[in-house]
N, C-alpha and C positions, 0 to 999 in steps of 0.2 A: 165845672171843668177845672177852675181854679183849685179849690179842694182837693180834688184828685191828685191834682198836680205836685200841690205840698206833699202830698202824703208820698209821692212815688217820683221826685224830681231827680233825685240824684240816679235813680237808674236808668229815667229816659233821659238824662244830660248825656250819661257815661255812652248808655248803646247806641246815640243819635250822634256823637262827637267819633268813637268808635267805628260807628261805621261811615263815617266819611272819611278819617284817618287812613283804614285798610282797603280804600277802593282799590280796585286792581281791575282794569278791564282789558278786553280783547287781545290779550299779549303785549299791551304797551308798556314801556318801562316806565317807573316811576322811576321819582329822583328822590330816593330816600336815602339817611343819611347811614351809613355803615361804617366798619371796621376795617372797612378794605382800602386799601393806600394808592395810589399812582403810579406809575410805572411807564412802560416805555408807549411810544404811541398804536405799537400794533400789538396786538395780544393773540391772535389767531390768525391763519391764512387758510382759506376754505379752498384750492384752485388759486383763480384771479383775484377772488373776495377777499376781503381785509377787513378783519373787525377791529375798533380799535378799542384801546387800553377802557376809552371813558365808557359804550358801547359794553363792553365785558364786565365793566366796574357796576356800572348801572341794574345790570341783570344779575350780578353776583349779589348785591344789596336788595335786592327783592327777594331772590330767593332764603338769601340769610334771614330777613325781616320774617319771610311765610314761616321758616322753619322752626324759628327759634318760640315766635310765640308760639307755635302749636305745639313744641315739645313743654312747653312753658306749661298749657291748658293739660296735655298728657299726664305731666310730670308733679301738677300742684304748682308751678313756677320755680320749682328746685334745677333749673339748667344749669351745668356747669359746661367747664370750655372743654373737656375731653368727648363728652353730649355734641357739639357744636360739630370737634375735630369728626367724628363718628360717621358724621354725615357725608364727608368727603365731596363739600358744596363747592369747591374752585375748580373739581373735576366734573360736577353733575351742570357747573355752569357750562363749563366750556362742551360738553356733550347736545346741549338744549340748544346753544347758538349755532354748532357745527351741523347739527341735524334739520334746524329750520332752513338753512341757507341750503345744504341738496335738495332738500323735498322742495322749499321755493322752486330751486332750477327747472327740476322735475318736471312741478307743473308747469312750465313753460315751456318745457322742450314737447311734452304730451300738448299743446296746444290748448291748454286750457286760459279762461279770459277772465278777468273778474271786471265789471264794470260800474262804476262810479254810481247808478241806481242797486247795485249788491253793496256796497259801504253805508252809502244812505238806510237802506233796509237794517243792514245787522247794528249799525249806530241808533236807530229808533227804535229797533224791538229791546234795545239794553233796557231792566228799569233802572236802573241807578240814573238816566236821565231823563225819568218822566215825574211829573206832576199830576196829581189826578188819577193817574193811569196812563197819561198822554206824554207822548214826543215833548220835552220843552226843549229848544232852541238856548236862553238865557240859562238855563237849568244846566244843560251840556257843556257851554262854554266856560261855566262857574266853576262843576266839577273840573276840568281842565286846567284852571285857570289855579287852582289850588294846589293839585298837583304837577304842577310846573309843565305842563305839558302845551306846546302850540300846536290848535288843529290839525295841521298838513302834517306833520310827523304824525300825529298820534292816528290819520285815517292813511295815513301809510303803513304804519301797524296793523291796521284792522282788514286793510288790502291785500299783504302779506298772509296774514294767519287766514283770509277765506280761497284765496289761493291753495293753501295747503289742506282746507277744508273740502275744497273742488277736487281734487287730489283722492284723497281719503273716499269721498262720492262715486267718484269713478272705477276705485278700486271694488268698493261695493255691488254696484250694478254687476261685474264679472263671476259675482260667486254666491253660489246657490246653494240655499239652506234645505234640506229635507225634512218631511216628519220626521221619518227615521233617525237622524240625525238629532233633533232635537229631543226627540224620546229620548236615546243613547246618551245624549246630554243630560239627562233630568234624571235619570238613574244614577251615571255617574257622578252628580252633582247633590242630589238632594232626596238623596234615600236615608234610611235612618240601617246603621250598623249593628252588630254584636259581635264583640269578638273574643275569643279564648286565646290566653298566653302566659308562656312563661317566661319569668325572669332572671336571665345569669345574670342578676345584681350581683355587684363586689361585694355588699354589706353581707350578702348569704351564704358567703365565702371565708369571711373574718375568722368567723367558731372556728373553721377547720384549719388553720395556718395554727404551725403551732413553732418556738426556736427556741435558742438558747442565746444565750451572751456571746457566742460567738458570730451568731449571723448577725446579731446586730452591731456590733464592731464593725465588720467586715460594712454593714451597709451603712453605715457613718461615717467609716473611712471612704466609701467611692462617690460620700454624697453631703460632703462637709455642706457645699453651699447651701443646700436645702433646710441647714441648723443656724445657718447664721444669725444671731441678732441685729436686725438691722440697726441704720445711725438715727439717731432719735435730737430732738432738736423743743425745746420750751420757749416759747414765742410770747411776750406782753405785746398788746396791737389795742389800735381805737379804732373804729371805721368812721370814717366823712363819708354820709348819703345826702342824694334830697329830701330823707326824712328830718336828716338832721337841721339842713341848710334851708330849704324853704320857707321855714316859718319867721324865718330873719329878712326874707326878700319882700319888699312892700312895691307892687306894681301901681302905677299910680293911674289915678281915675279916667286920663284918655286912654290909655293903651288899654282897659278892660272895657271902655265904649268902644272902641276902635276892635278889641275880637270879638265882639255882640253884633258889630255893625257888619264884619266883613264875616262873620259864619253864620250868617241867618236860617241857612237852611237847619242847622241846628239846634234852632230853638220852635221850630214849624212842633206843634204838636199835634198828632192825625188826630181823625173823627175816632170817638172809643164807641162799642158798642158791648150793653150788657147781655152776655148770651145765658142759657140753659140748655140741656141736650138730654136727653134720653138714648140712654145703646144700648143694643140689644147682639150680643154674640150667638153667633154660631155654634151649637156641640162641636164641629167639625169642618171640612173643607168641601165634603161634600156637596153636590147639588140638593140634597135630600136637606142636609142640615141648613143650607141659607135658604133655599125654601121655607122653611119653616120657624127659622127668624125674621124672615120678609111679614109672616102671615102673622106671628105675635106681635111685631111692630103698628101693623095695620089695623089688628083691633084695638090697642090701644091708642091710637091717631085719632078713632073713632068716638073714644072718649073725653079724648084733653080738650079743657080749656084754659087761657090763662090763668082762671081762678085755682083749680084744680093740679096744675101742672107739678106743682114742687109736691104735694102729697105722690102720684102716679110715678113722681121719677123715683122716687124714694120705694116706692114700691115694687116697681119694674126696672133700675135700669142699672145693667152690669158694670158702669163705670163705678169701680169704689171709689176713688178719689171724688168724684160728685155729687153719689150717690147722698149720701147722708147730708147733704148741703140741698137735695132738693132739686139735682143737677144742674147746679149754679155754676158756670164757671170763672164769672169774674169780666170786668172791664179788655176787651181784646180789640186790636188792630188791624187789618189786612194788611198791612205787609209782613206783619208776624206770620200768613202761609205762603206757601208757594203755592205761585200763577195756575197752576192744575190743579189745584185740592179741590178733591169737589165737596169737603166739610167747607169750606169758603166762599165757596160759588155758590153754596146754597144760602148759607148766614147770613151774608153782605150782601144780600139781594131780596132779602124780607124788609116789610117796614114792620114799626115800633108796633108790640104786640101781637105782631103774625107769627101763628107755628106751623110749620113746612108740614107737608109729606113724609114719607119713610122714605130715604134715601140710601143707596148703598156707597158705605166707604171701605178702608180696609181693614177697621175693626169690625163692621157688622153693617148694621141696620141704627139708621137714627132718626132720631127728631128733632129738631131747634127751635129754639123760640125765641126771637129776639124782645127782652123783657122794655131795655133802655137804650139810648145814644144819647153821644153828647160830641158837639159839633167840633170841627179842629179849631186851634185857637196857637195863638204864637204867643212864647213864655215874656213876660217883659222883663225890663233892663234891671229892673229894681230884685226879683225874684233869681234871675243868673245870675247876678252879678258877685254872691259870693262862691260860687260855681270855678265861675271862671276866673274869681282871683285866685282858688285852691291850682289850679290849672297854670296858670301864669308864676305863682311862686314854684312851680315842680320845673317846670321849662326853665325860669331864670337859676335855679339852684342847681340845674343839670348843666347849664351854663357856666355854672361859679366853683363848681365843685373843683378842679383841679388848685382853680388860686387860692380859694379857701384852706386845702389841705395842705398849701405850699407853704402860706399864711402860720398856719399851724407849727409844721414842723419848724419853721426858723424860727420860733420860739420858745423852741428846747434846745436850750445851748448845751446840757449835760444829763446824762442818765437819771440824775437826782429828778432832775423838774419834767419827767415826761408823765408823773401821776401827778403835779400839780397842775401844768399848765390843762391836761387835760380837762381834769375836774372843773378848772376854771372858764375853759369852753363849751361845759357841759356836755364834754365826749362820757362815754362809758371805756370804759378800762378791760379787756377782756389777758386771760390767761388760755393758751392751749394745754398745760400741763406738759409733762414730757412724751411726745406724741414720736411713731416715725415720720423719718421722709417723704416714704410713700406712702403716708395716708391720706386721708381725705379733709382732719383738722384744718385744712387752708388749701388756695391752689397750690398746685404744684412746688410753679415758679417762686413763690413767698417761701415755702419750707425751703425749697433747696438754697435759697438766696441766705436767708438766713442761718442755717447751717454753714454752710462756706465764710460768712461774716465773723467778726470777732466778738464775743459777748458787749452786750451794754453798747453798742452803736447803733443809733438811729437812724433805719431805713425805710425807703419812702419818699412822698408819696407814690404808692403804686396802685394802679387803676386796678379792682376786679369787678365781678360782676355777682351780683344780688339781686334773684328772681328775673334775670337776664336785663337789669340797669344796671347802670355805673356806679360804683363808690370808687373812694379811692381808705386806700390803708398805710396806716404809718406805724413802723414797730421797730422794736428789738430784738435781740436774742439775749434771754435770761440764763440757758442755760444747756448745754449738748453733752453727746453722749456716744461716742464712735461705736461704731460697729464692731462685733467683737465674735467670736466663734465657741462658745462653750465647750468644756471639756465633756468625754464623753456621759459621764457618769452626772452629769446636771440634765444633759439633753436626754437621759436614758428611757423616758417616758416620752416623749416626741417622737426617740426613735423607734421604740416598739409601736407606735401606732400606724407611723407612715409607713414601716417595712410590714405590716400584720394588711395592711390597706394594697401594698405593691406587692405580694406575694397572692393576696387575694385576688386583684386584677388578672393578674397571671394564671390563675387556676381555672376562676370563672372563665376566662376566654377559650384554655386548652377544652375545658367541658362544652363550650359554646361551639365549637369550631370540630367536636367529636359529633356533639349532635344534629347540626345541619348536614352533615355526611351522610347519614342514614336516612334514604326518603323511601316510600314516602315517610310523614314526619306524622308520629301516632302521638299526643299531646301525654295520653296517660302514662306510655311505654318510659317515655321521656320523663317523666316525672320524676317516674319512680325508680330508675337505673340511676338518673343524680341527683336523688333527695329534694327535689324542690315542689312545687307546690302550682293547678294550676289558676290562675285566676281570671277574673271574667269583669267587664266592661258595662256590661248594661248598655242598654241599646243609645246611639251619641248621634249626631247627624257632620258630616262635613263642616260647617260652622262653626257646633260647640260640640270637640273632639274630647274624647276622654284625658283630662290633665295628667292622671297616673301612669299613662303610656306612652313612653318618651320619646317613643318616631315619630309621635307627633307633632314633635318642637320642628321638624324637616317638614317644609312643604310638598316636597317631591314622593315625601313616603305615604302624606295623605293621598296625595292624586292615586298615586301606584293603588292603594288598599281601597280605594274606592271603586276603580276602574275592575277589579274583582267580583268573583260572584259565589256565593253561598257556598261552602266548603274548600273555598281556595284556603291552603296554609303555604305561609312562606315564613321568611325571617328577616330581621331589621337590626340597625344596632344607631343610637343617638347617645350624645351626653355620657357615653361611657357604659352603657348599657346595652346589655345584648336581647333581644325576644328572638325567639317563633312562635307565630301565633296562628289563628286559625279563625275561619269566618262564618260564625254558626248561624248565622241572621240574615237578611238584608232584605227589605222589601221597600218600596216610594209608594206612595200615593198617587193613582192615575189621575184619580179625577182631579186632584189637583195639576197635574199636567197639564189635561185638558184644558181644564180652566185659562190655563197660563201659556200655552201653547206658542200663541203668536208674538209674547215677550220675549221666552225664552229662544223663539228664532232669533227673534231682533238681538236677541243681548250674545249669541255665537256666531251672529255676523259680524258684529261688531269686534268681537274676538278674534274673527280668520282675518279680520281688515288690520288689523295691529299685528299681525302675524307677518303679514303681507309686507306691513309697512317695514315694520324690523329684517323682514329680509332684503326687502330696497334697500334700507339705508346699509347695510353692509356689502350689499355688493357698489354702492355708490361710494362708501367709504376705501373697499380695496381700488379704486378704478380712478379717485382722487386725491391728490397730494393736500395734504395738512398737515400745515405746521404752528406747535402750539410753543409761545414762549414759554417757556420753564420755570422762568423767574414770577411769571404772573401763575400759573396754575397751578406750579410745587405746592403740594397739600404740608407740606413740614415746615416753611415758612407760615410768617404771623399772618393769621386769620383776621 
């Protein structure tokens, strides 16, 4: 266990400290620390309701917390603050609080009851507080107790959101799914497409535009702005991070007995078990085809034994990734699946050297063998402990950072010493070169600041953000460059492209807007009356829609073109792009319907129940007064 552990500690520190970090449970607010500042004591009025400033602040910092790591995980860690703005989270706050508090009312005016054995239940079935698999008591109050949370509030949370979940129940009993329906749904949803279409691209338009020096004059004169050069600004800067700062921070040896002592659960390492597996795919979705992977599965079950097993997997089994390892998959955990996987239910329930039955998952047919285990065991003090000093120097340096940079800049008393003192504190030295304003060389706010400054004065420290943490930055300005309007005859290449681009738009649209006129819409007729060409999609499913076909980028236009049937043509226009197109294909898969039948109910019930609800909350919303302060959810104030 020990062994293992060296070999692989710093990732089960990271994801075991990590997932106690992001706990988030039953709608309860955590108290994590944000961007968002204080303000007055009511921030909302729902009717009689009153949410207050801390109440709004609380749930705005959760949300910011969700969003930002995950555009974080989306993006590589590359967020910027226009990323953040995008999201428009002090109005998605105040929408979340203002909808729970009706829908609460709701269920209580519909006489719905939630009682203290329904808290107890949804609090015990959470795993984030079980041990074992089991309800812990001590385990609950820990988690809790970490994220600053007292009991009674936090099962007043969880009373609230089963309220609204009794709510949501009720509305479901009222509405009734048909086959019919559900088929209608699974065609509409999860057929596979072909489609023929043409494109009034601009680009296919260009050739035909043709001018002289006079139209482009005339479109330089009514379109000066559009040549402007913008104001360009040379920025020298150092950044202060806790990459920089941490390694200077020395936590001393209780405070790093003292976070081993009070995050134990973070150091718990589960039971590993070594597995192997055997899959066997399906040709198809058919019943013919998993029949038929069931009965290949079963004769080889037939033959395995442990001895045996890694030649047989090697020989039969469609997983490549394990294939050639013998279908070894390596040391794994249960809680690495979810609670339903029935790859888990069956693994974790073999002892050391049993191989299962042929079981069905949703990749196929499988076999397991559980080769090895090795018991859980808790990491010791000596083995975390450089762990968690790397940990405590990032926190203490995320702490320092502001005085540190302050520290810094008051020892550049003049433009001369801002490359020595740096060098001297082991900053790095950066130049942006001459960059514009509005670009993306620095935030925003840095360029424009600096622009507007006078050369050679040091400004700073200013906080930005890096991979969505804090630095702070301290700079100059070396050097600007005002905005300026080139005569015509420098921009005369500019301007023939933009006006060759705007005369084309114009042209493409008039041909666009001639040939939707004429229906019905003969694709070839069309073609050939305005030179263009037509092109074809290969067959795409709802999911993964053709990239080349720009309606796509519009959710509304998938729906529309799917809810169609075999020979429907109509026309579209996204991104500046014109189609009509035409729908030579379409066919689903029944027996996969079949198959799926009683999910795909469940999953357009669930859809009319949010239908449902969105129509409540607007007529709840016309019928009650809410009033939001300004000052706290203006999206143009500081985030």
């Amino acid at each position: 266990m020990l062994s293992f552990f060296r070999k692989h500690r710093k990732y089960f520190f990271v994801v075991l400290v990590l997932a106690t970090l992001s706990f988030v449970a039953g709608g309860a607010y955590l108290y994590v620390s944000g961007p968002f500042k204080t303000g007055q004591d009511v921030a909302i009025k729902v009717g009689s309701t009153k949410i207050s400033t801390q109440e709004y602040l609380n749930t705005y910092n959760q949300l910011y917390s969700f969003y930002s790591n995950l555009l974080a995980q989306m993006k590589g860690g590359n967020v910027t603050e226009q990323d953040i703005k995008n999201l428009h989270l002090k109005q998605k706050t105040a929408d979340l609080l203002i909808d729970k508090i009706l829908l609460l009312k709701e269920a209580k005016r519909e006489g719905i009851d939630v009682t203290k054995a329904d808290i107890e239940k949804s609090i015990e079935k959470n795993p984030v507080f079980a041990e074992n698999g089991k309800f812990s008591k001590d385990k609950y109050l820990l988690v809790l107790r970490e994220n600053h949370l007292k009991p009674a509030e936090f099962e007043t949370s969880i009373k609230n959101d089963l309220y609204i979940e009794k709510l949501k129940d009720s509305m479901a009993k009222k509405i009734n799914i048909t086959d019919e329906m559900a088929k209608k749904y699974f065609i509409d949803n999860f057929s596979n497409i072909n489609l023929s279409y043409i494109d009034f691209n601009t680009n296919a338009y260009e050739k035909k535009v043709s001018y002289d020096d006079k139209d482009l004059k005339e479109y330089y004169n009514k379109n000066k702005q559009e040549f402007m050069e913008p104001a360009m600004v040379n920025i020298k800067y150092a950044i202060i991070d806790a990459t920089y700062l941490a390694p200077k921070e020395k936590p001393t040896e209780q405070e790093v007995k003292s976070f081993y002592d009070t995050h134990q659960q973070n150091f718990q390492m589960p039971e590993l078990y070594e597995l192997a597996h055997i899959l066997i795919k399906p040709n198809g979705n058919s019943k013919q085809d998993l029949e038929q992977a069931k009965n290949q599965a079963e004769e080889i079950y037939k033959q395995l034994t442990p001895q045996n097993f890694e030649q047989l997997a090697k020989k039969y089994s469609d997983d490549k990734y394990s294939k050639s390892k013998g279908g070894v998959l390596g040391w794994l955990y249960q809680s690495q699946f979810k609670q339903d996987s029935s790859f888990a239910k069956v693994a974790f329930s073999l002892k050391k050297g049993e191989i299962s039955k042929p079981f069905e998952t949703q990749m196929g047919y499988e076999i397991v063998y559980l080769m090895n285990t090795k018991p859980a065991q808790t990491v010791s003090f000596a083995e975390a402990k450089p762990y968690i000093t790397q940990i405590l120097q990032v926190q203490k340096a995320q702490d320092n950072l502001f005085r540190e940079s302050k520290k810094i800049a008051l020892m550049i008393k003049n433009p001369q010493d801002f490359d020595k003192v740096c060098k001297q504190e082991g900053l790095n030295v950066q130049q942006t070169g001459l960059v514009a304003i509005n670009s993306n060389a620095l935030p925003q706010n840095i360029l424009q600041k600096a622009y507007e400054s006078t050369t050679n004065t040091l400004l700073g420290p200013e906080e930005i953000k890096i991979n969505n943490t804090s630095a702070y930055l301290i700079y100059e300005t070396v050097q600007k460059k005002e905005p300026y309007l080139p005569d015509f005859e420098k921009a005369k290449n500019k301007v023939a492209i933009a006006y060759a681009k705007y005369k084309a738009a114009q042209l493409a649209k008039e041909n666009f807007n001639k040939a939707i006129a004429q229906k019905p819409y003969d694709l070839q007729k069309i073609a050939t009356e305005y030179g263009l060409s037509i092109k074809n999609t290969g067959s795409f499913s709802k999911m993964n829609p053709d990239s080349n076909f720009a309606c796509f980028n519009k959710p509304e236009n998938i729906d529309f073109i799917f809810r169609q049937n075999k020979g429907f043509s109509g026309f579209c226009s996204a991104n500046g792009d014109n189609y009509i197109y035409k729908i030579t294909d379409k066919n689903a898969d029944m027996n996969t319907y079949e198959q799926y039948k009683n999910q795909l109910k469940a999953q357009l019930k669930d859809e009319e129940v949010n239908k449902t609800l969105d129509s409540l909350l607007k007529t709840l919303k016309a019928n009650t007064k809410i009033v939001i302060n300004p000052q706290i959810v203006n999206e143009s104030s500081n985030q």
